[in-house]
C-alpha positions as CSV (number, residue, x, y, z in Angstrom):
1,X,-5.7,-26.3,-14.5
2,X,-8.2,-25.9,-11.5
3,X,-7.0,-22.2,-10.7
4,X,-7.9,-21.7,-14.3
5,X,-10.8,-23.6,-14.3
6,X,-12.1,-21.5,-11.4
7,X,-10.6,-18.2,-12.9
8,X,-13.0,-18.6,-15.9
9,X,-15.9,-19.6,-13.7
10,X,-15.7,-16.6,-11.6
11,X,-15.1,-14.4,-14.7
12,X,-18.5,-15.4,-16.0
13,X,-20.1,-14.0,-13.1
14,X,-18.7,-10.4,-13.8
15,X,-19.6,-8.2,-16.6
16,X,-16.3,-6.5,-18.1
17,X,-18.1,-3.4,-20.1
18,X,-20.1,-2.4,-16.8
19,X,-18.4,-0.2,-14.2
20,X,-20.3,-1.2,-10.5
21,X,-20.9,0.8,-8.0
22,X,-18.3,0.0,-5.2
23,X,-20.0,-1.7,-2.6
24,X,-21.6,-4.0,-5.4
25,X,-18.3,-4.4,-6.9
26,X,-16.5,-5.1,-3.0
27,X,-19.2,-8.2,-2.6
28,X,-18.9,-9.9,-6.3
29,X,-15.2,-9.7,-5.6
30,X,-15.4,-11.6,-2.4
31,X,-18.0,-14.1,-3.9
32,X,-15.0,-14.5,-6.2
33,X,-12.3,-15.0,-3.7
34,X,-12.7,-18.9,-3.4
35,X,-8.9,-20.1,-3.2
36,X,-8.3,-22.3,-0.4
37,X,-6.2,-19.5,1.2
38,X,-7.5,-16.0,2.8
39,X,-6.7,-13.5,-0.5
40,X,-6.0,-10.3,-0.6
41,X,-8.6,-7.6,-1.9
42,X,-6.5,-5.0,-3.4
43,X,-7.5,-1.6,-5.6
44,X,-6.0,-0.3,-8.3
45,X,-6.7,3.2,-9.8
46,X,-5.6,4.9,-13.5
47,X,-4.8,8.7,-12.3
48,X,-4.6,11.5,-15.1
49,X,-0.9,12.3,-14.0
50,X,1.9,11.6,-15.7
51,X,4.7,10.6,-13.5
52,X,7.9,11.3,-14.9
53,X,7.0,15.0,-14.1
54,X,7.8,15.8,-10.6
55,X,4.9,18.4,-10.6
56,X,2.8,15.2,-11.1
57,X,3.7,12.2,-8.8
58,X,1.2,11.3,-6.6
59,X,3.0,9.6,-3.1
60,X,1.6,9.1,0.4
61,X,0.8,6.7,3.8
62,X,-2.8,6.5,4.4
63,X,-3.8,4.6,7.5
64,X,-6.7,1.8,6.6
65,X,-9.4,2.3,9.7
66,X,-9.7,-1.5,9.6
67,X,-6.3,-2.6,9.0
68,X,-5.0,-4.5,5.7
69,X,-5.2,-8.0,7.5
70,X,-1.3,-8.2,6.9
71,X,1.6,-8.1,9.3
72,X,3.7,-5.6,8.2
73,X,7.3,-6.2,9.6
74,X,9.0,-2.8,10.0
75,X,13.1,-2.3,10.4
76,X,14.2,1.0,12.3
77,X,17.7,2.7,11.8
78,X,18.1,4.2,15.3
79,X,21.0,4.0,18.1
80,X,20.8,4.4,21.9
81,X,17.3,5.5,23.7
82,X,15.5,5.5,20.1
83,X,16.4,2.0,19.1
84,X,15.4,1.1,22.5
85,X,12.3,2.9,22.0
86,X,11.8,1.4,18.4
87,X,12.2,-2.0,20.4
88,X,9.3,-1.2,23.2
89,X,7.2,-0.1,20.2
90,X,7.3,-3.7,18.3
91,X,10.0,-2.8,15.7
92,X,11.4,-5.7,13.9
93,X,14.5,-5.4,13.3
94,X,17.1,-2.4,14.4
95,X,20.1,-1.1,14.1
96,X,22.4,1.1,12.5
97,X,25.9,0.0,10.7
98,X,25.2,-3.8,12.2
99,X,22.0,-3.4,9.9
100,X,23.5,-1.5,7.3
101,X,25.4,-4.4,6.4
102,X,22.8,-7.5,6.9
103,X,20.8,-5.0,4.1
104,X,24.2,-4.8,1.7
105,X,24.3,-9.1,2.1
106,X,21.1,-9.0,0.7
107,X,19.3,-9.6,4.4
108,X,16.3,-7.7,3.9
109,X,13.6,-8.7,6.7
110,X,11.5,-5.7,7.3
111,X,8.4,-4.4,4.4
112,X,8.3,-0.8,6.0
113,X,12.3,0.9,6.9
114,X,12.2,3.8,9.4
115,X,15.0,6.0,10.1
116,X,15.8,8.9,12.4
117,X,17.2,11.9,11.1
118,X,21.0,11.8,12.0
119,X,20.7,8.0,10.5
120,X,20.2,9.4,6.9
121,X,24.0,9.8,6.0
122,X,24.4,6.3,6.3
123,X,20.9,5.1,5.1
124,X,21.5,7.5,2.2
125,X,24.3,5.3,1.3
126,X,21.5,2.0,0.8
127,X,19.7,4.0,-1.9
128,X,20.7,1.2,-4.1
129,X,19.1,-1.2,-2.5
130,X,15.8,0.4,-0.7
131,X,15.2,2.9,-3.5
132,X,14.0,0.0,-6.2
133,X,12.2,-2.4,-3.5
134,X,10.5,1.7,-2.3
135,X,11.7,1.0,1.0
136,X,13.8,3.9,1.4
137,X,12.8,5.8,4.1
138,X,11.5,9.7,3.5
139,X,10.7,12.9,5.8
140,X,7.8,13.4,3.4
141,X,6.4,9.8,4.1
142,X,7.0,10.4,8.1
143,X,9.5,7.6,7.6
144,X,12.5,9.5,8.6
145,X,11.0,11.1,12.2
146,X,12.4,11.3,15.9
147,X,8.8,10.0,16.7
148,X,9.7,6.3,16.2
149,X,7.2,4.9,18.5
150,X,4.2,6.8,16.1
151,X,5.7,5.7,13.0
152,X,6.0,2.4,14.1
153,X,2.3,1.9,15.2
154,X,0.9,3.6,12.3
155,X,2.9,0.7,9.8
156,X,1.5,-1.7,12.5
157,X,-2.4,-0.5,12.4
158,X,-2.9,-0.7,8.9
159,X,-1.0,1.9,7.6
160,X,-0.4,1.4,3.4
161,X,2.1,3.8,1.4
162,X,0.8,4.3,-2.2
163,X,3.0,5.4,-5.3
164,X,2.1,6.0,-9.2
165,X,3.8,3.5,-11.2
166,X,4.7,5.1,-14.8
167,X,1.3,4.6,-16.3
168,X,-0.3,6.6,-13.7
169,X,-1.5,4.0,-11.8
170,X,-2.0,3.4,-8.0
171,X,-2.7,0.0,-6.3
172,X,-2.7,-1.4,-2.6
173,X,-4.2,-3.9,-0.5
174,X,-7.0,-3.1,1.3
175,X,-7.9,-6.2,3.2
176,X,-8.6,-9.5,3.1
177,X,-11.5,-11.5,2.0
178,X,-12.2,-12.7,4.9
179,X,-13.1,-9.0,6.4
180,X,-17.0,-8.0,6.1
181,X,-17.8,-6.2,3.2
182,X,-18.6,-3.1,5.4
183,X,-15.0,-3.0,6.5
184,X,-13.8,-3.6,3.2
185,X,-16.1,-0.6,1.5
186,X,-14.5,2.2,4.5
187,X,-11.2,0.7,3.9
188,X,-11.4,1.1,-0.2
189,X,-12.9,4.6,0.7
190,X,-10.3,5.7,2.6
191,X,-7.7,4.9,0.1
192,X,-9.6,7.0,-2.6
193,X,-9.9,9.9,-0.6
194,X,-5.7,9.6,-0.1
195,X,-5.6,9.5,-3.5
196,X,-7.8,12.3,-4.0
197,X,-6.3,14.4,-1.5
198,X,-2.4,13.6,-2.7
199,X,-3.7,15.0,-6.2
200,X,-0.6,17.0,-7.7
201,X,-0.5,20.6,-8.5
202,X,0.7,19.5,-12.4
203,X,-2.6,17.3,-12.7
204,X,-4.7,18.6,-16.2
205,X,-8.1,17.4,-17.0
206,X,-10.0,13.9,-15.6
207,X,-7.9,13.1,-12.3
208,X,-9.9,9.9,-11.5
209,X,-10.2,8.1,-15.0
210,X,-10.3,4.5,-14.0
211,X,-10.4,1.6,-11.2
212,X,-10.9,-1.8,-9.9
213,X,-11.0,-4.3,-7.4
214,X,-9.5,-7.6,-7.7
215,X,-8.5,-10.4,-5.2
216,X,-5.5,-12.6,-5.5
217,X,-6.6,-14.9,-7.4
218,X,-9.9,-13.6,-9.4
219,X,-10.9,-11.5,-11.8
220,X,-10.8,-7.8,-11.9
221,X,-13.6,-5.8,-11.4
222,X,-14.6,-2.3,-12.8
223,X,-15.5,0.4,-10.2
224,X,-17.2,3.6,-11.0
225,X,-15.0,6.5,-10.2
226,X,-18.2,8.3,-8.8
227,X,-19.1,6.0,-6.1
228,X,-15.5,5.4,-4.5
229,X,-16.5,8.7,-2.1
230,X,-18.5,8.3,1.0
């Protein structure tokens, strides 16, 4: 009753037929942000694609220049010198076969999965598994590379991956409430110009149609499409 209580009271405070520019909308959504935890910001934004053609998904990593205020946990498949390099770099967990089989238990403890390149036959054979959680690691994602140590500090920094869901729709968090609003504002920039820049060939018409700010626990906020660029 008092997280609805407080939902309500926050959603008084934001108009839902007016789009706000983003920096306006990044410091109502962190007025809004009052749980007693630190919540996450996160954007979401409605892409004129339509995913089920493959001329039209949109993908990527973009690296937040402030970080998401998250510890990402990262798993490597890697043997000899590059599992001991993966180690040195602040991997979480890695392995090969040893971890192929904590992942078929159901022993998942990693949010990002990086693989070398002769590792794929038997990561290929997890696609089960990763696939559906989008933890399968892929050479167009710089998630299957022989630069372990880069990959590795780049999920560390801040780095997000983005996918459209089947509505066309892109989301990820892009900090916390806790971070200054200016931090906030180049992190939610940066993330649009991904977007922007990951825009498929297939795309027809109005690629930017929508988007919104939200933390964890409050309301959404509209976001005109024409401010999100620096």
């Amino acid at each position: 009753m008092a997280h609805n209580k407080r939902l309500a009271a926050a959603a008084k405070k934001v108009d839902a037929n007016k789009s706000y520019a983003l920096a306006e909308a990044i410091a109502l959504v962190k007025a809004n942000a009052t749980a007693k935890f630190d919540e996450t910001i996160e954007i979401s934004m409605n892409l004129g694609i339509d995913p089920r053609h493959a001329d039209q998904m949109v993908r990527g990593l973009v690296g937040l220049p402030n970080g998401t205020g998250k510890t990402l946990r990262v798993g490597v498949f890697a043997r000899g010198a590059k599992a001991e390099e993966a180690l040195a770099a602040g991997a979480d967990v890695v392995g090969s076969d040893d971890l192929a089989e904590k992942i078929q238990a159901g022993d998942i403890q990693f949010d990002r999965c990086i693989a070398t390149p002769d590792m794929m036959a038997l990561v290929g054979r997890l696609g089960k598994i990763l696939g559906p959680r989008g933890l399968m690691p892929n050479p167009r994602l710089g998630t299957v590379t022989m630069d372990v140590k880069g990959a590795i500090t780049a999920a560390k920094a801040g780095q997000v991956e983005f996918r459209a869901e089947k509505a066309g729709i892109v989301h990820a968090g892009i900090g916390k409430a806790s971070f200054p609003e200016d931090k906030l504002l180049e992190n939610a920039r940066a993330f649009a110009d991904a977007i922007v820049k990951a825009k498929p060939t297939g795309a027809k018409g109005t690629y930017l149609k929508k988007a919104a700010l939200s933390s964890s626990m409050g309301p959404g906020v509209r976001v005109d499409v024409g401010t999100l660029g620096a």
